[in-house]
C-alpha positions as a Markdown table, in Angstrom:
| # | Residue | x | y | z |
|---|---|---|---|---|
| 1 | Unk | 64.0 | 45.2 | 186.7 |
| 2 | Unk | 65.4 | 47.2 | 189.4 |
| 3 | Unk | 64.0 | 49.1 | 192.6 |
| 4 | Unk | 64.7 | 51.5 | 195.3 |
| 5 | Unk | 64.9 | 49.9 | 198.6 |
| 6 | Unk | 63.0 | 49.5 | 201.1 |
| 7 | Unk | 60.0 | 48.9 | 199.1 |
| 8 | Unk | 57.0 | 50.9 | 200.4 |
| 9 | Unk | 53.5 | 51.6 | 199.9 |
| 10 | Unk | 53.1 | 55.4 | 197.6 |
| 11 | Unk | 55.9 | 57.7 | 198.7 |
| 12 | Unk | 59.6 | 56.1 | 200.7 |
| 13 | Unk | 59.8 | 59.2 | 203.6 |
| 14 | Unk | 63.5 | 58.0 | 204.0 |
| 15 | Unk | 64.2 | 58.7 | 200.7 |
| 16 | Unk | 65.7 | 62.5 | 199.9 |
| 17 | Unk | 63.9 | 65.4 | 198.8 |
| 18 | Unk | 65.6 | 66.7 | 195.3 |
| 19 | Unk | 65.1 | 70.4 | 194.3 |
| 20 | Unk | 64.5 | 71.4 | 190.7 |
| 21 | Unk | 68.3 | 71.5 | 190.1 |
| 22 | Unk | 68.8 | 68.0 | 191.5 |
| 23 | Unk | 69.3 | 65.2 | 189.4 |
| 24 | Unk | 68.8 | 60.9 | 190.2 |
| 25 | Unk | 69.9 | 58.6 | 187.8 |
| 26 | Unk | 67.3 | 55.6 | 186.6 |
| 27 | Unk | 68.0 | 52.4 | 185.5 |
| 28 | Unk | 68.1 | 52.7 | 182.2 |
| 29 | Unk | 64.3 | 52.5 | 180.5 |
| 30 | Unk | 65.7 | 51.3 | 177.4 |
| 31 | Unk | 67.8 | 47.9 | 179.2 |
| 32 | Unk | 63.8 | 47.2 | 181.2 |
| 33 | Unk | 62.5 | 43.5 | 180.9 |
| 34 | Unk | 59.0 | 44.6 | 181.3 |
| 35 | Unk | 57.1 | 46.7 | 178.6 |
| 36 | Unk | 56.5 | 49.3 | 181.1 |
| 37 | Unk | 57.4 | 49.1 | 184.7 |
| 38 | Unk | 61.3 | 50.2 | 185.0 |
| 39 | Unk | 61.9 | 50.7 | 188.4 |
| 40 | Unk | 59.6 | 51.7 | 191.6 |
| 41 | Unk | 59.7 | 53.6 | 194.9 |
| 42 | Unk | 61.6 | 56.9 | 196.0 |
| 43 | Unk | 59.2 | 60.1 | 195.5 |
| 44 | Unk | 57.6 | 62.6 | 193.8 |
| 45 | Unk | 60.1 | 65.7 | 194.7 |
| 46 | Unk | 61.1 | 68.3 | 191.2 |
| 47 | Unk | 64.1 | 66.6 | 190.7 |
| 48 | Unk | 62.9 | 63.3 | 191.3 |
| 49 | Unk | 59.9 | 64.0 | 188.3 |
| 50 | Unk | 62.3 | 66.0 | 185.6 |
| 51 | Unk | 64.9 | 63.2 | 186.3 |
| 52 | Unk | 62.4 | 60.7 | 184.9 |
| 53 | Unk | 61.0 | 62.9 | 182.3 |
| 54 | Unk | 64.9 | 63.3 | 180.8 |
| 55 | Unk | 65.7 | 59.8 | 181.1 |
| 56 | Unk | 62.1 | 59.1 | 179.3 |
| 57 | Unk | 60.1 | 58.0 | 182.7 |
| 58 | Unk | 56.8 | 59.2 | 184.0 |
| 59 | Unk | 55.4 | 57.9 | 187.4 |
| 60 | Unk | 52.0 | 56.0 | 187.3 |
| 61 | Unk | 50.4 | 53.9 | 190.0 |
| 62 | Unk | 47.6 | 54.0 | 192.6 |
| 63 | Unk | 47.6 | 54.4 | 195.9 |
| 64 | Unk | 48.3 | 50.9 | 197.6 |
| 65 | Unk | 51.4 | 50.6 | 195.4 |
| 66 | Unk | 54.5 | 52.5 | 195.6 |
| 67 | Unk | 55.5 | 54.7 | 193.4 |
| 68 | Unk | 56.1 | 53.0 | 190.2 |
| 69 | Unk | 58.3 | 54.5 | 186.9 |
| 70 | Unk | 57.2 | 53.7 | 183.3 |
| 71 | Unk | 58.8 | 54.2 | 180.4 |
| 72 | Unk | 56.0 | 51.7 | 178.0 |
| 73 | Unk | 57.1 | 49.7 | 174.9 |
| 74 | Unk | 55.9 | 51.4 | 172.2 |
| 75 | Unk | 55.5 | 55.1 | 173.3 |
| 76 | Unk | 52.7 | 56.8 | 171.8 |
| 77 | Unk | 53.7 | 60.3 | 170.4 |
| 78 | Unk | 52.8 | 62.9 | 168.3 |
| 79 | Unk | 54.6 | 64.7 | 165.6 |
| 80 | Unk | 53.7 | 68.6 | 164.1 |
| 81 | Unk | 53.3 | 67.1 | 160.8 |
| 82 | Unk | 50.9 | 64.3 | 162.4 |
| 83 | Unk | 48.5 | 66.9 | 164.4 |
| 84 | Unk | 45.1 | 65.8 | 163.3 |
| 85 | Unk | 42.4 | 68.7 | 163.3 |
| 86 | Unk | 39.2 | 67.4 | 161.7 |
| 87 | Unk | 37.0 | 69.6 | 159.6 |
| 88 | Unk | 34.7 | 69.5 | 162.7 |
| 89 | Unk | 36.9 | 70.6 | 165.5 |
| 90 | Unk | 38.4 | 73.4 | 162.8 |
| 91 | Unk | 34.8 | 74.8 | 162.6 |
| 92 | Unk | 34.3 | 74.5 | 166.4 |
| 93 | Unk | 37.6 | 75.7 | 166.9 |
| 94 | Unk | 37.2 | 78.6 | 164.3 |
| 95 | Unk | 33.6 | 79.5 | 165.9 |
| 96 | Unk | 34.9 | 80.4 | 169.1 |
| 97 | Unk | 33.0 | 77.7 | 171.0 |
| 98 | Unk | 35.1 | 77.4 | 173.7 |
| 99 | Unk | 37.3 | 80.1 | 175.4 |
| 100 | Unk | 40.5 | 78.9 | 175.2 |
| 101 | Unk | 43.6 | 80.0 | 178.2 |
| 102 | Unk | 46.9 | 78.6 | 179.2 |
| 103 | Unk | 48.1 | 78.3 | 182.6 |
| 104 | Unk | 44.9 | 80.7 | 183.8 |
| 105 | Unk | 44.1 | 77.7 | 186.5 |
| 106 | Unk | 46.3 | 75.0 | 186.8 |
| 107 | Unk | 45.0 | 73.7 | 190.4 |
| 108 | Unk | 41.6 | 72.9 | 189.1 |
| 109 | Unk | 42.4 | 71.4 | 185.8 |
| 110 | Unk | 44.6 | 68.3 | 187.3 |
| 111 | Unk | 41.7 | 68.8 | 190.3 |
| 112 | Unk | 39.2 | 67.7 | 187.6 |
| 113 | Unk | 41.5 | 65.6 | 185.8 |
| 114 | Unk | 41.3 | 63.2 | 189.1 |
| 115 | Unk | 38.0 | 63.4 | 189.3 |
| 116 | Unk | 37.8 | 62.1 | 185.6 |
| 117 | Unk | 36.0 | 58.7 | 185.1 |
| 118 | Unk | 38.0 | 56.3 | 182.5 |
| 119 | Unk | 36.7 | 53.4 | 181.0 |
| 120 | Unk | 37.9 | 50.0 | 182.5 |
| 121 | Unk | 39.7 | 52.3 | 185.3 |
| 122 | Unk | 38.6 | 51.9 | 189.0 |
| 123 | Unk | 39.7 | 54.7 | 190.8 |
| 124 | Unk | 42.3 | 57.4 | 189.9 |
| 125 | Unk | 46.0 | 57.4 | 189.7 |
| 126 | Unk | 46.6 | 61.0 | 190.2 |
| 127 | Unk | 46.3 | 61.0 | 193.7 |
| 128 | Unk | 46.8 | 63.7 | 196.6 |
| 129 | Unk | 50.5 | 63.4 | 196.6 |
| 130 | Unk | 50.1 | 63.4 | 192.5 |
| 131 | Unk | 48.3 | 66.9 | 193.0 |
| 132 | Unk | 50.8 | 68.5 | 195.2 |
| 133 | Unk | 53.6 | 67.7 | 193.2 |
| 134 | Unk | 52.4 | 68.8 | 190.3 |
| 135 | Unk | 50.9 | 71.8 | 191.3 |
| 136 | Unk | 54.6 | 72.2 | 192.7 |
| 137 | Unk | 55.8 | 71.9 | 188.9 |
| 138 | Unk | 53.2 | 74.0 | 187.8 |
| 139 | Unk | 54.4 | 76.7 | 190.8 |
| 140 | Unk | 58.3 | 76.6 | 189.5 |
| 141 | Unk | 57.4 | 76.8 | 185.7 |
| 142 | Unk | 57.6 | 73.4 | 184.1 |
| 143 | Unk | 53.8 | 72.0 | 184.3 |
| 144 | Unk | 51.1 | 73.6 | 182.3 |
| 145 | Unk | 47.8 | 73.4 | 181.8 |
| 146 | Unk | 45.3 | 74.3 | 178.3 |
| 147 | Unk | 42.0 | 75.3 | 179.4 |
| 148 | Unk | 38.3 | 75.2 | 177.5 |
| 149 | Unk | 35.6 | 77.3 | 179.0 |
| 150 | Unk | 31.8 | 77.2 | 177.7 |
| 151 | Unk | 29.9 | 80.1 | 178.8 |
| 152 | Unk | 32.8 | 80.9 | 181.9 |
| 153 | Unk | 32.7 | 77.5 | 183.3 |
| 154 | Unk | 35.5 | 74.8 | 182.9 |
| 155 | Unk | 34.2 | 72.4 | 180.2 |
| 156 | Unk | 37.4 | 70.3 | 179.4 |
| 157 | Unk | 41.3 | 71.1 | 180.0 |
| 158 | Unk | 44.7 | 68.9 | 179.5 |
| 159 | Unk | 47.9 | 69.5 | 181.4 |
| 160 | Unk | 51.4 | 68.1 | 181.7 |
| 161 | Unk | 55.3 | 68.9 | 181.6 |
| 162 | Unk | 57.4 | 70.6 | 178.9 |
| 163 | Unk | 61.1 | 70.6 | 179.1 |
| 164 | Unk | 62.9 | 72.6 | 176.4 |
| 165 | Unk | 61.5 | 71.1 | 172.8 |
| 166 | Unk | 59.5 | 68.3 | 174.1 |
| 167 | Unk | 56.0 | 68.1 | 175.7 |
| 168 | Unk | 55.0 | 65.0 | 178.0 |
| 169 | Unk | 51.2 | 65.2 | 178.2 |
| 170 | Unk | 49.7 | 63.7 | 181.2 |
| 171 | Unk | 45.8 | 63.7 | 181.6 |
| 172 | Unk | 42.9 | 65.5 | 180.4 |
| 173 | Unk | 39.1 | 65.9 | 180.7 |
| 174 | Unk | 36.1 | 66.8 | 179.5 |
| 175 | Unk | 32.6 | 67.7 | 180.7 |
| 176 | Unk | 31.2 | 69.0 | 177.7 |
| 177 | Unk | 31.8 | 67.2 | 174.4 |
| 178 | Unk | 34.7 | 68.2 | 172.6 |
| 179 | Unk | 36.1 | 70.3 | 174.6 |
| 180 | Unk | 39.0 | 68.6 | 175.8 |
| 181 | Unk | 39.8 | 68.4 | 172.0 |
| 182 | Unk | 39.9 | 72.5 | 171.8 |
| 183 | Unk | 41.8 | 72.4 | 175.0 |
| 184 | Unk | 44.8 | 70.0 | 173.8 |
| 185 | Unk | 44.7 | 71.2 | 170.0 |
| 186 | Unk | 44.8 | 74.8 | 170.9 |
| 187 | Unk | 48.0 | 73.7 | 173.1 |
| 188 | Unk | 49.7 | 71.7 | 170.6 |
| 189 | Unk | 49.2 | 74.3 | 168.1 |
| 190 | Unk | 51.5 | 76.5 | 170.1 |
| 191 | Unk | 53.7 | 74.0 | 171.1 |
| 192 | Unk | 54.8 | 73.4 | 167.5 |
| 193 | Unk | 54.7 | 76.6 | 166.4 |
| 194 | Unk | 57.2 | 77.6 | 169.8 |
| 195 | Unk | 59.3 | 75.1 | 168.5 |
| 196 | Unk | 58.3 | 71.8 | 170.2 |
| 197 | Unk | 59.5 | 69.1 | 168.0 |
| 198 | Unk | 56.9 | 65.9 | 169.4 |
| 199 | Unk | 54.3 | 65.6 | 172.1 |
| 200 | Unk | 55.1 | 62.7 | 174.0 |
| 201 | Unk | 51.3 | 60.8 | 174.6 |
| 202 | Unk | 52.7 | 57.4 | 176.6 |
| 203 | Unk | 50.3 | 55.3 | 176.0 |
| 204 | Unk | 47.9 | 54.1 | 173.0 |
| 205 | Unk | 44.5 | 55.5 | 173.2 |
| 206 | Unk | 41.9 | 55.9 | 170.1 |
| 207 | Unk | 41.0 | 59.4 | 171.4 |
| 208 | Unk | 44.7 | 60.4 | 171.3 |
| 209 | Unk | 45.1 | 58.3 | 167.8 |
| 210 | Unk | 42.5 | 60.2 | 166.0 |
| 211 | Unk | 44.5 | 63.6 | 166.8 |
| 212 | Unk | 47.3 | 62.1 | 164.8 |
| 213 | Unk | 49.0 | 60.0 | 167.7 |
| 214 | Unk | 51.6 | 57.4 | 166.7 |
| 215 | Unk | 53.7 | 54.4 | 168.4 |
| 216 | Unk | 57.4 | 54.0 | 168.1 |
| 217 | Unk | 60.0 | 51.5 | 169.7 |
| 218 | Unk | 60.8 | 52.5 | 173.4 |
| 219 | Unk | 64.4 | 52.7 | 172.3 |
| 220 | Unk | 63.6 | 55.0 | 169.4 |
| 221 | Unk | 61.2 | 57.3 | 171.8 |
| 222 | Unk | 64.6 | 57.6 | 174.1 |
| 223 | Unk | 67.2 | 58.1 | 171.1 |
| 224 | Unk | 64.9 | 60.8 | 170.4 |
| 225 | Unk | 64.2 | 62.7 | 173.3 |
| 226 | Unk | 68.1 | 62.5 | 174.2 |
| 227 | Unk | 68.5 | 64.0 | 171.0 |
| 228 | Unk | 66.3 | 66.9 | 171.4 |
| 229 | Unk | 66.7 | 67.5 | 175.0 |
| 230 | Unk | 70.0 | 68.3 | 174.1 |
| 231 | Unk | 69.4 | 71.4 | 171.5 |
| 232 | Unk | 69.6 | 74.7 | 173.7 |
| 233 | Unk | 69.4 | 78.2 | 171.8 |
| 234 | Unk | 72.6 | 80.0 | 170.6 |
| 235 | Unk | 74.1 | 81.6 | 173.3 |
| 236 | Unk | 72.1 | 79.8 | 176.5 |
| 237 | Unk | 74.3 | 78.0 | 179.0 |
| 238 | Unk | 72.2 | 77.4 | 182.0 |
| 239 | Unk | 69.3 | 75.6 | 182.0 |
| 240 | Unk | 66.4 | 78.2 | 182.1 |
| 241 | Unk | 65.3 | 77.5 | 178.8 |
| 242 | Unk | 64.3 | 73.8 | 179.6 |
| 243 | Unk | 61.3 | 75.4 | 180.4 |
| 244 | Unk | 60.3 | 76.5 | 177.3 |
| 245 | Unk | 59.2 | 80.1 | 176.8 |
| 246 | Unk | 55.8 | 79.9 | 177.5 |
| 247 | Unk | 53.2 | 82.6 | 177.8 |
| 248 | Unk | 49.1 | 83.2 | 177.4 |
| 249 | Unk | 48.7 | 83.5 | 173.3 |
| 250 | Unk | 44.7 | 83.8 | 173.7 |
């Protein structure tokens, strides 16, 4: 295992801001002695966070730690061919229930995602400096958010990062039953069918396992997002379209 020195609490101040077009080389995630933890420290910057998305890292800790990088072993993804809708969520979904928006309000999904109870969790790990770098994603076009609304108000919503043909999903809630269900199967619907080739779900959860969530190997998860990360479209040289094309389908 490696880390960043000098090892301190949440973000290192000493250690460089990196723009969206800046790039930091990991360890490698696929060489980590522990089954999750790769590395630690440095910050939450754009380049910092797509750095770690393309070398298959996500950072996850609470706020008397510093920052810490997972990559865990297995990886919990999903596949279009996998994408569980049961019978009930198709007539829920097909009922117009919930309204259903991307992107229409990005600040108060991972707002209410924090807020978010889990089971066997004290506290939250998406904390204020969580927020503002997300948000700061979400501001230059790489973080997203699916929305469900019953009667207007915010009932459930998912959000997380999508660079070119993969999707890393990061939290989601619900106030209403169900609802975060319509949120993320509304999103992964367009996903796949704008060419997204797996959702990447990090972790094990039943929730995520009854919507057609598998594990693989850690070194098959990288081998695979390497793989796809490198496709761009005939004809596209720069990196624009890391960012998917992404735009309101509801």
């Amino acid at each position: 295992m490696s880390s960043f020195v000098p090892l301190v609490r949440g973000q290192d101040p000493n250690f460089p801001y990196l723009g969206e077009n800046e790039r930091f080389l990991f360890p490698p995630a696929g060489e980590a002695e522990h089954y999750s933890i790769v590395t630690w420290g440095g910050n939450l910057s754009p380049g910092m966070l797509l750095s770690a998305y393309e070398q298959g890292l996500f950072p996850w800790y609470s706020e008397d730690e510093p920052v810490l990088w997972h990559s865990p072993d297995p990886r919990f993804v999903i596949f279009p061919e996998k994408l569980h809708v049961s019978a009930s969520m198709k007539k829920i979904l097909k009922q117009g229930k919930f309204s259903i928006s991307l992107d229409e309000d990005f600040p108060a999904v991972i707002t209410a995602c924090s807020r978010s109870e889990r089971p066997g969790q004290d506290g939250t790990w998406i904390t204020a400096d969580m927020l503002a770098a997300y948000t700061e994603l979400h501001r230059l076009g790489w973080a997203h958010s699916a929305e469900a609304r019953f009667e207007g108000e915010l009932a459930g919503a998912c959000y997380g990062v999508r660079l070119g043909n993969v999707f890393f999903g990061e939290s989601m809630f619900a106030s209403k039953a169900n609802a975060s269900k319509a949120a993320f199967l509304s999103l992964a619907g367009f996903l796949f069918k704008d060419g997204v080739r797996f959702i990447d779900c990090q972790t094990y959860t039943p929730h995520l396992e009854s919507l057609g969530g598998r594990a693989i190997p850690r070194l098959e998860f990288l081998a695979l997002l390497e793989e796809t990360l490198a496709l761009r479209p005939a004809g596209n040289t720069d990196n624009a379209d890391r960012r998917g094309s992404w735009y309101s389908v509801y």
